[in-house]
C-alpha positions as CSV (number, residue, x, y, z in Angstrom):
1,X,-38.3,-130.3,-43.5
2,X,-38.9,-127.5,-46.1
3,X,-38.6,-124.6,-43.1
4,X,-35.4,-126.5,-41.8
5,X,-34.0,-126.1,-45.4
6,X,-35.7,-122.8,-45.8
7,X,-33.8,-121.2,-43.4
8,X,-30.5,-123.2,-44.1
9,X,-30.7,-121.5,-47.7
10,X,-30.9,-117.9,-45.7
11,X,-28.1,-118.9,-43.8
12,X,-26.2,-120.5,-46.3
13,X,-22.7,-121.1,-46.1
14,X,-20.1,-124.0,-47.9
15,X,-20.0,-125.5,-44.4
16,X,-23.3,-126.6,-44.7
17,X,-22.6,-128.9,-47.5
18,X,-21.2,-132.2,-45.3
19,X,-24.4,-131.4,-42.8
20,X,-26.5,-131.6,-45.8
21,X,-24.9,-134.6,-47.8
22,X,-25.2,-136.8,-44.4
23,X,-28.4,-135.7,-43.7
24,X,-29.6,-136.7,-47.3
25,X,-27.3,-140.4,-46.3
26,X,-29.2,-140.7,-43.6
27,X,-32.9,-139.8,-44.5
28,X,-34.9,-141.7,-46.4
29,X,-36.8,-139.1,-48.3
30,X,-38.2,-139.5,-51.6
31,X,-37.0,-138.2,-54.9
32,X,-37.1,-134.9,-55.3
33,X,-36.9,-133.3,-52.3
34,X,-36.1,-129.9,-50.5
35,X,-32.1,-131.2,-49.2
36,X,-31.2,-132.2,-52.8
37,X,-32.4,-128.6,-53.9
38,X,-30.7,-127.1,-51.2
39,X,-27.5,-128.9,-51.6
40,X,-28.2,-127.6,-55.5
41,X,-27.7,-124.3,-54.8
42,X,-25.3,-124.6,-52.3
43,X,-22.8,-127.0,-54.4
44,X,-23.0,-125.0,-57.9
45,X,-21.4,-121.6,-59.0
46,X,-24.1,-119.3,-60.6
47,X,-22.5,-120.5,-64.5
48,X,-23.3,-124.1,-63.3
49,X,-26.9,-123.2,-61.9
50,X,-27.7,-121.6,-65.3
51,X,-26.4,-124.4,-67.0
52,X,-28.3,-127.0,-64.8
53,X,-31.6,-125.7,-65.3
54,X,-31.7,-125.5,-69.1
55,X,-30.4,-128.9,-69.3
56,X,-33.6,-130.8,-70.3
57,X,-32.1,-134.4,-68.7
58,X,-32.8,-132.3,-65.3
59,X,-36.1,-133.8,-63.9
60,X,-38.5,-130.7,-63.7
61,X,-39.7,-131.3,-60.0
62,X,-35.8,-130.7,-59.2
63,X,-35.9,-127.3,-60.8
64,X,-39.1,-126.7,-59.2
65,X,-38.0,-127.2,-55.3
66,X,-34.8,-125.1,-56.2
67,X,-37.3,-122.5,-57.4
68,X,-39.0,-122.8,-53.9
69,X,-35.6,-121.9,-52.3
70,X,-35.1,-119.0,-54.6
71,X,-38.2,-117.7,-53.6
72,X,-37.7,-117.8,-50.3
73,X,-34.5,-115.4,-50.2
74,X,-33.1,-114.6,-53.6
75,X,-29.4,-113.2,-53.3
76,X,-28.5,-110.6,-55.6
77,X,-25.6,-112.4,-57.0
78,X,-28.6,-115.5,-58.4
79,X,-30.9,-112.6,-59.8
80,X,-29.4,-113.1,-63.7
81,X,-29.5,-116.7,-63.2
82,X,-33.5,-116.8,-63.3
83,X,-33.0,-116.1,-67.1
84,X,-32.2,-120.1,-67.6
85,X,-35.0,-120.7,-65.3
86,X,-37.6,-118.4,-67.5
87,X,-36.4,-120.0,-70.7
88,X,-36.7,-123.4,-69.2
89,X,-40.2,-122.4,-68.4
90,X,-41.1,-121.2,-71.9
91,X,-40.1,-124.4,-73.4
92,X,-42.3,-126.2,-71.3
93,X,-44.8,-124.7,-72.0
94,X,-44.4,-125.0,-75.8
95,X,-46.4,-128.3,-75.0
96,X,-49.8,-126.2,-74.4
97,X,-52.7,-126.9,-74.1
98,X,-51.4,-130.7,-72.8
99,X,-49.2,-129.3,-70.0
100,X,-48.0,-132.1,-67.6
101,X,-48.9,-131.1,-64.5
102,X,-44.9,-131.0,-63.0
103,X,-44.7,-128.6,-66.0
104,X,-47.7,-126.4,-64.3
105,X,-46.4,-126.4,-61.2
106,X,-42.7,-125.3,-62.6
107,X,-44.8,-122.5,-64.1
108,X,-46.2,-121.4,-61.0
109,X,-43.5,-121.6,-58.9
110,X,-41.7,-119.3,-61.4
111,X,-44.4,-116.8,-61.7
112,X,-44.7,-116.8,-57.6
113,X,-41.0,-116.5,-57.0
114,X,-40.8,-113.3,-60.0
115,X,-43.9,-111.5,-58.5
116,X,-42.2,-111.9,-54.9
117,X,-39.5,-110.2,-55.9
118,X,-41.0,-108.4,-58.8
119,X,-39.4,-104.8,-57.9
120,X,-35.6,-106.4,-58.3
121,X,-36.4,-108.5,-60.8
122,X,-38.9,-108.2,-63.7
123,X,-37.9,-103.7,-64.5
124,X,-34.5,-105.4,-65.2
125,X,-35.6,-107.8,-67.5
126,X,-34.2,-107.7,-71.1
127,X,-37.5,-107.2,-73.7
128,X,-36.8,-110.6,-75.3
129,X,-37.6,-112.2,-72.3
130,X,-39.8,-110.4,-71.0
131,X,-41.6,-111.5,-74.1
132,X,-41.0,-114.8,-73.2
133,X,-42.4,-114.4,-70.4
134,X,-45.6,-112.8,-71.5
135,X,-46.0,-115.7,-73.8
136,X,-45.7,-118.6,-70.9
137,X,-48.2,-116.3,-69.0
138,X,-50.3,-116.5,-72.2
139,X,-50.0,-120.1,-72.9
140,X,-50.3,-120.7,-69.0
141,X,-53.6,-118.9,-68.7
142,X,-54.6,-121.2,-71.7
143,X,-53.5,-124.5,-70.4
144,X,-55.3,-124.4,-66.8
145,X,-58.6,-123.2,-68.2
146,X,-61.3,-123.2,-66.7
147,X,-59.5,-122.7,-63.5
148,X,-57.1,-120.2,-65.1
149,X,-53.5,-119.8,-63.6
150,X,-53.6,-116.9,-60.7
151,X,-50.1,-115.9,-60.8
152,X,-49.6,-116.3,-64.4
153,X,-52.5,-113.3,-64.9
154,X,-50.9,-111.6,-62.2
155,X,-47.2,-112.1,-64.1
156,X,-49.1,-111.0,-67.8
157,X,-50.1,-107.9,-65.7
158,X,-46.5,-106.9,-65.6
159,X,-45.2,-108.0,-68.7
160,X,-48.4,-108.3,-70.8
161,X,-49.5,-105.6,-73.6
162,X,-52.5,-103.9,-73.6
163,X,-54.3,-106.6,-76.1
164,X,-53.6,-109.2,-73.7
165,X,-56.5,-107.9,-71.4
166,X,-59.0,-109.7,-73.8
167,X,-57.3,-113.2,-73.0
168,X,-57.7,-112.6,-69.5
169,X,-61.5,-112.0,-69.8
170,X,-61.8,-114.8,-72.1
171,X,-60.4,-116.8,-69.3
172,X,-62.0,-115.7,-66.4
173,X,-62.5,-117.9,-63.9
174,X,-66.0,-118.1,-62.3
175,X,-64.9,-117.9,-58.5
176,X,-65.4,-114.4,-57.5
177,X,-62.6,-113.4,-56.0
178,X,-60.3,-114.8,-59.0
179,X,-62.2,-113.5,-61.4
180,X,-61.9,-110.0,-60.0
181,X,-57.9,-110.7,-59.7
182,X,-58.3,-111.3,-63.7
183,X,-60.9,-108.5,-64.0
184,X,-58.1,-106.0,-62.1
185,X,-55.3,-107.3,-64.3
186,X,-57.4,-106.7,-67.7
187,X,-57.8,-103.4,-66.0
188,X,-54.2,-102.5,-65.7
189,X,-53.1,-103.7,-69.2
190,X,-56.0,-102.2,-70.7
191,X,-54.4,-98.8,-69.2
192,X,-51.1,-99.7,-71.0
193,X,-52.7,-98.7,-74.1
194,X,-53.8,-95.1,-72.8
195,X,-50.4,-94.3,-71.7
């Protein structure tokens, strides 16, 4: 179902809405799924998608599958939309170190969808939230300790400073091959401060 509505969101087109509605009439799927967040972005005007996902009466697993389609092909027109989406993340994660684990996977998805498209998005970030953003990363890398949050070290290595690089060796996971992901990262911020 998610590559049916995958590519639906890459085609998408207000004449998909009926298709969609009867589908989700027909289907029994469970709650949230992949049509709902489809039918999301397809029913709502970029003003009512920013609106949507800082209201906090929004389950976060919805905002989560819409993030899924964002990150699968994220129109121009949707870029300064992600703003509500970052915020949304931050206050989620103002619950660290007891993060839910809907409010981890929010956070990920976020992280994965701004490193896919980090060229368009993240140089055009204002620096408030890109600060935001380095301090979800932060508080991310905290939370999922010992098994420390991959794309949120990968997010810090963009928007981090260079005295972030000590939180990501403090967190290093044990697994090789993340651990040299986190050891590359320190790597990177630590050349922040030489520049």
């Amino acid at each position: 179902m998610n590559m049916v509505a995958y590519e639906l969101w890459r085609r998408r087109h207000p004449d998909l809405i009926p298709s969609v509605r009867k589908s989700l009439e027909r289907l029994v799927l469970p709650a949230p799924n992949v049509l709902n967040s489809l039918l999301v972005l397809l029913e709502k005007s970029p003003d009512e998608l920013r609106a949507w996902a800082l209201d906090p009466s929004i389950p976060i697993e919805d905002k989560t599958g819409v993030l899924a389609l964002l990150e699968e092909d994220l129109p121009e027109a949707l870029i300064a939309i992600l703003h509500s989406f970052i915020s949304a993340a931050h206050a989620s994660c103002e619950t660290a170190p007891g993060l839910k684990t809907a409010a981890v996977y929010y956070v990920e998805r976020l992280c994965s969808l701004l490193l896919k498209h980090k060229e368009r998005v993240l140089s055009a970030l204002p620096a408030p939230l890109r600060s935001e953003l380095r301090d979800m990363a932060r508080k991310m890398i905290v939370a999922t300790a010992p098994n420390s949050s991959l794309r949120a070290a990968l997010l810090l290595q963009f928007v981090g400073q260079s005295e972030d690089a000590a939180l990501l060796e403090a967190h290093r996971p044990a697994e090789p091959i993340l651990a040299g992901a986190f050891d590359e990262a320190a790597r990177v911020l630590r050349g922040h401060q030489e520049e």
